[in-house]
Steps between C-alpha positions, in 0.01 A plus 500: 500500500221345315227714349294169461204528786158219490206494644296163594095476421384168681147530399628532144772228553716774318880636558532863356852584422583906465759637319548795661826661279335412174111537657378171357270227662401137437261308646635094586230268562595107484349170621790514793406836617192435747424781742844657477603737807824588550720557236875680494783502246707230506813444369630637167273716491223203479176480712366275769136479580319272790238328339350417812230253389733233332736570836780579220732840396479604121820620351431709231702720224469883462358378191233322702618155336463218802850400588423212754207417775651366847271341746574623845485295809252695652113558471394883332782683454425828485832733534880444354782714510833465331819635707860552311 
């Protein structure tokens, strides 16, 4: 079980990823994250966060490095969830 939890800020266009085992923070703020909203842990123990302005999901490291930006067929997205 991952001790990696995030929180999303879409007035400050910011991902917050917690480490909860080792009780650090960062903050993640890039020109693809634009009114993020939902965000959940994806796989590997990686993150995915709607950015629901540029109608895309952010994949992001635990490290809060920006692994890719996929545009989504769909206008706002606002919620994801990962299942296996």
């Amino acid at each position: 079980m991952s001790s990696q939890r995030m929180l999303t800020d879409r007035f400050a266009n910011t991902v917050y990823l917690l480490e909860t085992v080792k009780g650090t923070s960062r903050a993640v703020t890039h020109e693809n994250i634009q009114v993020p909203l939902g965000a959940c842990v994806g796989p590997g123990d990686t993150v995915l966060a709607c950015s629901m302005s540029n109608h895309s999901i952010v994949h992001l490291s635990v490290d809060g490095v920006i692994l890719g930006t996929y545009p989504v067929d769909m206008w706002y997205p606002f919620t994801i969830c990962v299942y296996g």
